[in-house]
C-alpha positions in Angstrom: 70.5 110.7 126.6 70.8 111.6 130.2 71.4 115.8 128.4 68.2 115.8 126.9 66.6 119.1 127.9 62.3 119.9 128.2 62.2 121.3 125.3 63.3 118.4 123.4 59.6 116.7 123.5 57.9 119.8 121.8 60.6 120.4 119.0 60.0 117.1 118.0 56.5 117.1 118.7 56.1 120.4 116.0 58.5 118.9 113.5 56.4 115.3 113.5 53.2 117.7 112.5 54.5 119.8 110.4 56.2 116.9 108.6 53.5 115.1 108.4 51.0 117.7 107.4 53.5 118.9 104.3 53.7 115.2 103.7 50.1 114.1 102.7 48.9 117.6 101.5 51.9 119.3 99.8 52.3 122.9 99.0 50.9 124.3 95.8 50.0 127.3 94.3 48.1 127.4 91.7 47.4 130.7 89.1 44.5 129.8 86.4 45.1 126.6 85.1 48.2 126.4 86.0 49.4 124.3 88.9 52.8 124.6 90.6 54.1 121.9 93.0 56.7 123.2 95.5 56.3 120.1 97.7 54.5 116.6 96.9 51.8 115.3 99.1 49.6 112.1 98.8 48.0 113.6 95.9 51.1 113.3 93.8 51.5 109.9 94.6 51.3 107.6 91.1 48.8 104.7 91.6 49.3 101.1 90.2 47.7 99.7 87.1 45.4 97.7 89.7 44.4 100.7 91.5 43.7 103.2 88.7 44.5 101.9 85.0 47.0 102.6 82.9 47.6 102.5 78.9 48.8 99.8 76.8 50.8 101.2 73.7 52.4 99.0 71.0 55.3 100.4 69.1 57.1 98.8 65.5 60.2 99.8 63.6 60.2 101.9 60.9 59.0 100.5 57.1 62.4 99.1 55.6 64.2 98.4 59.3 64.4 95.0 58.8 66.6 95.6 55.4 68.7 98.1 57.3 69.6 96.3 60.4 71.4 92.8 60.4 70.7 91.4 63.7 66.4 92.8 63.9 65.9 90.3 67.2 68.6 92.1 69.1 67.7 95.1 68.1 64.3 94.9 69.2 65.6 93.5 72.3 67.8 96.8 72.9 65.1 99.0 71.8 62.8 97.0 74.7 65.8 97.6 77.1 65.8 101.2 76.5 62.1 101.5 76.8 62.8 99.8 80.3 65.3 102.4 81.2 63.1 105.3 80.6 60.5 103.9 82.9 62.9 103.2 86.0 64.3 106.7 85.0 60.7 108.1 85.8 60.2 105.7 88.9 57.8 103.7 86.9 58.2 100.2 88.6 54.8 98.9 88.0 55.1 97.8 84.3 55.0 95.1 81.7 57.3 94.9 78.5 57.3 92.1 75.7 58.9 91.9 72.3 56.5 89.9 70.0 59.5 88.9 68.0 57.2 87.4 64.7 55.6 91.2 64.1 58.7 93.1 65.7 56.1 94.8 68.4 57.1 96.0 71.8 54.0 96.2 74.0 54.3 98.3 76.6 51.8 98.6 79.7 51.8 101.2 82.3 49.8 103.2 84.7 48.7 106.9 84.5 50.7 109.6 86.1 49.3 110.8 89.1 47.7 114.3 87.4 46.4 112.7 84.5 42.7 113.7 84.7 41.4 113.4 81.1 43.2 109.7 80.5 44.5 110.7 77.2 46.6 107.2 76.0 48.8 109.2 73.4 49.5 112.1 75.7 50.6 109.3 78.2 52.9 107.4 75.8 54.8 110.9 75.2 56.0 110.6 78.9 58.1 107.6 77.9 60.1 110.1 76.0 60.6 110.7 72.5 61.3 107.4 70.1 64.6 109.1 68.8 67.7 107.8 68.3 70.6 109.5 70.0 74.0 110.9 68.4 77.1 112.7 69.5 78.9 114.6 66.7 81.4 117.1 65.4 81.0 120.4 65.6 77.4 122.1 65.6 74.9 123.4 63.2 75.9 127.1 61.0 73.8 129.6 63.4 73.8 127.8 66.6 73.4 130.1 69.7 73.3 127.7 72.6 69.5 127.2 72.3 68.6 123.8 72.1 65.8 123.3 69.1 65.2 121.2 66.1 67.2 121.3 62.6 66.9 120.2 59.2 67.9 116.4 58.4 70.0 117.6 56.0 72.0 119.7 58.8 72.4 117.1 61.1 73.3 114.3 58.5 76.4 117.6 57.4 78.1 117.0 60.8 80.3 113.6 61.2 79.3 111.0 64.2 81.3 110.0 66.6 79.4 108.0 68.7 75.7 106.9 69.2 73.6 106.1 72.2 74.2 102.5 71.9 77.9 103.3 72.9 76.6 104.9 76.1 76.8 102.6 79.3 75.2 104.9 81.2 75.1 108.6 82.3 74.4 110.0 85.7 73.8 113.8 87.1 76.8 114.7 88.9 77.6 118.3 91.9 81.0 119.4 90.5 82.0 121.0 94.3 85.5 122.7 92.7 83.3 124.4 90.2 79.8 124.8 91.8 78.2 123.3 89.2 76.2 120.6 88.0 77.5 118.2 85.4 76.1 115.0 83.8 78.7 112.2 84.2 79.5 109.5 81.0 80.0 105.8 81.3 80.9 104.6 77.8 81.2 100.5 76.4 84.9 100.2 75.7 84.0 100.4 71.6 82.2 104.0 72.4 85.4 104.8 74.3 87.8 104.3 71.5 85.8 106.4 69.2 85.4 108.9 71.6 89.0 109.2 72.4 89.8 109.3 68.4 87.1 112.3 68.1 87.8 114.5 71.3 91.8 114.3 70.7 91.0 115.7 66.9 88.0 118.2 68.9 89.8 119.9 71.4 89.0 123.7 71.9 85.9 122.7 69.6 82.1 121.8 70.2 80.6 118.4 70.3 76.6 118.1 69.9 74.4 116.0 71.5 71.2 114.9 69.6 67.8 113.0 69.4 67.5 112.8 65.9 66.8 116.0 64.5 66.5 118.2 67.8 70.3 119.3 68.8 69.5 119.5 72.9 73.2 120.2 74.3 77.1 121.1 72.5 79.6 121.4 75.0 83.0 122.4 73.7 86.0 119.9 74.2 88.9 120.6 76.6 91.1 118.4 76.1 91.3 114.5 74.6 88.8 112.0 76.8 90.3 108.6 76.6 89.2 105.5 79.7 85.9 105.5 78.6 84.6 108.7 81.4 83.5 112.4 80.0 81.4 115.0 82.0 79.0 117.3 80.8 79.3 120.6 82.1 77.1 124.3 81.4 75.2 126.4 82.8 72.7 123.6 84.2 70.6 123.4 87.1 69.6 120.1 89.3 66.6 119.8 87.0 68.8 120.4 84.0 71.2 117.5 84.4 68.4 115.4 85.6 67.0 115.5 82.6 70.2 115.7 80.1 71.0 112.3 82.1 67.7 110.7 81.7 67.6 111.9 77.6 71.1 110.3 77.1 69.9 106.9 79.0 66.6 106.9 77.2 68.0 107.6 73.8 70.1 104.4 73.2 67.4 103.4 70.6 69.0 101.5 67.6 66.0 103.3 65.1 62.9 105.4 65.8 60.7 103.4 66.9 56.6 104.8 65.6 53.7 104.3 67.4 51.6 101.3 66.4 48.7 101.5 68.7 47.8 103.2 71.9 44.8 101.7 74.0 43.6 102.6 78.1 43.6 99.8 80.3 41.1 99.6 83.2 42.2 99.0 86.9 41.8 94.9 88.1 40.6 96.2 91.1 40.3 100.0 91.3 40.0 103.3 93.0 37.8 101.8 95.4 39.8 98.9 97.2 42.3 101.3 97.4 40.2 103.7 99.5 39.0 101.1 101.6 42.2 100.0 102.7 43.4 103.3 103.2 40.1 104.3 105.3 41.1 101.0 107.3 44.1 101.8 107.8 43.5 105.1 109.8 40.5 103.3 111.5 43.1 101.2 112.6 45.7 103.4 113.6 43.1 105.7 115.5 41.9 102.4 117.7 45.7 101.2 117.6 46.4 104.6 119.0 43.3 104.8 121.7 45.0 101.1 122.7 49.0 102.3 123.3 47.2 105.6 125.5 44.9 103.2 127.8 47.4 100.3 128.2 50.7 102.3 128.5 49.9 106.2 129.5 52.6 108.5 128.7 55.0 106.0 126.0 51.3 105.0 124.5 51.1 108.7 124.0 54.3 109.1 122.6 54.2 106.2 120.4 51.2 107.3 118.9 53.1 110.8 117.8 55.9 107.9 116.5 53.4 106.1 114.9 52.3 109.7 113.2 55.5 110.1 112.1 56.3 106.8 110.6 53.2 107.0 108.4 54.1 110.8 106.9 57.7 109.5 106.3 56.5 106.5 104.2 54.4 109.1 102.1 56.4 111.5 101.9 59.5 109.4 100.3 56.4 107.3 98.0 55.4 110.8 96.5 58.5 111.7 95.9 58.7 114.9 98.6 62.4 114.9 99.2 62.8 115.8 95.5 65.4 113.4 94.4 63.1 111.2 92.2 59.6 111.2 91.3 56.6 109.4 93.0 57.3 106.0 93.7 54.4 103.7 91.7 52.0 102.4 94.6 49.8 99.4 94.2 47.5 97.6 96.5 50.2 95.1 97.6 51.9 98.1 98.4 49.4 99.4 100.6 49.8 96.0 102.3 53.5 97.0 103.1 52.7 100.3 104.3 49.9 98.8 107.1 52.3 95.9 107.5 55.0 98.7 108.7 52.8 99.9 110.6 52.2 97.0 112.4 56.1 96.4 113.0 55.9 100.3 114.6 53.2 99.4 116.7 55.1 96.0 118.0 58.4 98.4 118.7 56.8 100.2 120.5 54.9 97.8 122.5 57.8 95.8 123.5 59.5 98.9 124.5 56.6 100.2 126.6 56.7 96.0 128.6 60.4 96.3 129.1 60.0 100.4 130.8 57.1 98.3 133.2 59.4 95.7 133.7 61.7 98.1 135.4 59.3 99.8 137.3 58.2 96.2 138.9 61.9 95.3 139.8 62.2 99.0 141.8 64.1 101.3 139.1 63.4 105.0 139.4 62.1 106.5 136.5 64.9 107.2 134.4 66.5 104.2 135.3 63.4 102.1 133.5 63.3 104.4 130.9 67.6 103.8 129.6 66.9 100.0 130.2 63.8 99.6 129.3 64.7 100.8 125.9 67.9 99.1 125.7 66.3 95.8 126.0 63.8 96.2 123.9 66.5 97.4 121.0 67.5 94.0 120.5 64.1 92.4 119.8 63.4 95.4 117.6 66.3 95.5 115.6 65.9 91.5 114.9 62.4 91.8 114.1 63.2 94.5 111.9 66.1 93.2 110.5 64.2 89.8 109.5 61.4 92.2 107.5 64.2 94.1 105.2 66.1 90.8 104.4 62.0 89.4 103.2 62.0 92.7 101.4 65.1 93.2 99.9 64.4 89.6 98.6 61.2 90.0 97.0 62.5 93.5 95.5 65.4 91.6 94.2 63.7 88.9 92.5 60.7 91.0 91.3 62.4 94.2 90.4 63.7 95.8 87.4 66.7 94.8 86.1 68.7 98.1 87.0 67.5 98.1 90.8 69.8 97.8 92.9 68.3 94.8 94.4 68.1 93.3 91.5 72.0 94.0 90.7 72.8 92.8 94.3 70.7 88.9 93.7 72.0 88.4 90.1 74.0 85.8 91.4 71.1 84.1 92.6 68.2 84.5 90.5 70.3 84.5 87.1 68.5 81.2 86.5 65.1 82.6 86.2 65.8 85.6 83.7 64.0 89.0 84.6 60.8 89.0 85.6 59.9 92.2 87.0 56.7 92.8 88.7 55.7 95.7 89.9 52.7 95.0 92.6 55.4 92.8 94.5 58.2 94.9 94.0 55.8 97.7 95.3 55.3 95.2 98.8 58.9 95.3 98.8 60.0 98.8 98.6 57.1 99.8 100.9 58.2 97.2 104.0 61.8 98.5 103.8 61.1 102.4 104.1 58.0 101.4 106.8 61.0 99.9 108.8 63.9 102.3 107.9 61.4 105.2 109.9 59.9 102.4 112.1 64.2 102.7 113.4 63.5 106.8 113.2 60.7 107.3 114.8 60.3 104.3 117.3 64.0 103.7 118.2 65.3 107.1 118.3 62.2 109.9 118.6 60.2 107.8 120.9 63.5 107.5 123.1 64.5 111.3 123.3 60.8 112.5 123.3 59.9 110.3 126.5 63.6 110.8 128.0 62.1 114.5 127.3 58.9 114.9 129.0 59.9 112.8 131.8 61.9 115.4 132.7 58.7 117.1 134.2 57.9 116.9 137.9 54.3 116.3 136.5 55.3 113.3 135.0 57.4 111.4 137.7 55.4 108.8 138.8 54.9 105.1 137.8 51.4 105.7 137.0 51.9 107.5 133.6 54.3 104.6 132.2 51.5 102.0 132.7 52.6 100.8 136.3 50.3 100.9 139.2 53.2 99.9 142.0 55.5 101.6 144.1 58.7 102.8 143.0 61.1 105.2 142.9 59.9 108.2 141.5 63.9 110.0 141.5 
């Protein structure tokens, strides 16, 4: 630390702004009615059923199912998992799901994407993706050009199967570095991988096509036999491309087409309103939080505030989904309570930091001196404190997550005794106290340190004074 240069405190400084400006306002352009998003803001952030409603669909089976299919009650039970898999797909965490098992329903609540203005239900249920059933099979349809698009039963039904979505573990978007290319990577259950061996060893040098019922969406060709249960999907994709192939395959494990019973808007428990007035007291907070850290501790108050800044825009930015790897996180009032929570934790590292640099100054350190030790004893306190919150966290995301978070997959073990029980206000608490405290160790372990070991550099700023201590020292 002792090589950071002057300019260090103003790069920082202008990336912390910028940052946070691009974080709660986005970029967008918009021409006539149509609006491009280059780069999420606040506004793009999806609100919790409790904050702004939601829609509460039922779907049933198709007439004569229940003749079809021998086992109905685990079928309705994968058809509910798959239903499950399309929301996590979509970042869709605050959500309920039953299977009224007597009228083979599954009742589905969840809330309204973040630029749904004219709350349509039915146009809302259509992000859940379509209720198709997925099939891979031989060969393609007579015509096909590479253009995905929808075909006649009868065309579909002409081409064998070889496997269907229910043999699918799982299937993930994959960077293929030898090839610069983007793939989507296949998990398949050990009975889809024996089929899928049998069919690619009799289809190599020849097509297989991927469909949701009637609507052929991808056909790559086979290279050679794909036996251990693994195959890629590779083409002329993009990042968006395989995104979506993946999330298609994933959400089309559905053991029949399910049809839309009923569709119905549900109003927020507490609304639009609460949410704004935590927000506005939030920043009414922070500004008198902020006046606080100046008058108490000069030049680190100033600099924690900027921390502080930072922190907050970081939170946001990975809620709305800015860094483009997944969309906007679902944000309810509990987990407004986590953001302003990690805000307080901010506020306390900083705090102890800016006691342990007067400490220093009282026993006779010169400035620099206080500055390496006083933030190397306060790291320890920190990083407990901090440590104690994500352990809290990762518990209550574990035990009130989906079934395919990671936390979730990680506390099996533990909460295998209580069965699922997803809830996405807590989960919300949860997911916003860990990213509060992974940039609470960004901004107010590492850029507080390098921006003060920064500006301290300047003769302006050598004395005791302007790091809250009124003594003599050593001003070297």
């Amino acid at each position: 630390m002792k090589n950071i240069k002057k300019p260090v405190f103003f790069i920082v400084l202008a990336f912390t702004l910028l940052f946070g400006y691009l974080a709660l306002f986005g970029v967008h352009t918009q021409y006539g009615d149509v609006r491009t998003t280059w780069i999420k803001g606040v506004d793009d952030i999806r609100w919790g059923i409790d904050i702004r409603g939601g829609v509460d669909a039922s779907f049933t089976p198709p007439e004569g199912a229940e003749e079809e299919v021998e086992d109905m009650m685990s079928a309705m039970n994968g058809a509910r998992a798959t239903i499950e898999t399309r929301m996590i797909a979509r970042s869709i965490t605050d959500y309920e799901i039953y299977v009224d098992n007597n009228n083979y329903k599954i009742i589905v609540r969840f809330p309204w994407q973040s630029q749904d203005e004219d709350f349509d239900p039915e146009h809302a249920v259509n992000e859940l993706g379509e209720m198709a059933s997925l099939t891979f099979r031989e060969g393609v349809p007579e015509g096909w050009q590479g253009i995905p698009g929808e075909w006649p039963e009868e065309v579909v039904m002409a081409l064998p199967e070889v496997i269907t979505g229910m043999d699918v573990q799982r299937a993930v978007p994959t960077y293929n570095s030898q090839s610069d290319s983007y793939e989507v990577s296949l998990e398949l259950k050990s009975e889809g991988s024996a089929k899928f061996a049998t069919a690619t060893g009799r289809m190599v040098g020849q097509p297989i096509s991927i469909w949701l019922d009637n609507y052929c969406f991808s056909a790559p060709n086979v290279s050679e036999q794909i036996s251990g249960g693994r195959a890629s999907i590779s083409g002329e994709f993009t990042r968006e491309d395989v995104q979506d192939l993946a999330n298609k395959i994933n959400g089309g494990a559905l053991p029949f087409k399910l049809e839309i019973d009923s569709v119905n808007t549900i109003s927020p428990t507490v609304g639009e309103g609460a949410r704004d007035a935590m927000l506005f007291a939030l920043m009414v907070a922070f500004c008198a939080i902020a006046l606080f850290m100046i008058v108490l501790y000069k030049l680190p108050g100033f600099v924690a505030v900027i921390a502080l800044l930072g922190q907050v825009a970081g939170m946001f930015a990975v809620i709305s989904g800015f860094f483009g790897y997944a969309a906007s996180f679902t944000l309810t009032i509990p987990g407004i309570t986590g953001l302003i929570l990690s805000v307080a934790m901010g506020v306390d590292a900083n705090v102890i930091t800016g006691e342990r640099i007067k400490e220093e100054l009282r026993a006779g350190k010169t400035i620099d001196g206080s500055l390496a030790s006083g933030f190397k004893r306060a790291f320890t306190a920190i990083f407990d404190s901090n440590i104690t919150l994500i352990m809290i966290a990762f518990v209550l995301m574990g035990a009130f997550g989906t079934p395919d978070s990671f936390a979730n997959m990680i506390l099996t073990p533990v909460f295998f005794m209580f069965g699922p029980s997803p809830a996405g206000a807590i989960y919300s608490l949860g997911f916003t106290l860990i990213v509060g405290v992974i940039f609470n160790f960004i901004y107010a372990v590492f850029a507080s340190r390098i921006m003060l070991m920064s500006i301290s550099k300047f003769k302006a700023f050598r004395k005791p004074s302007f790091y809250g201590y009124k003594g003599g020292a050593n001003n070297g």
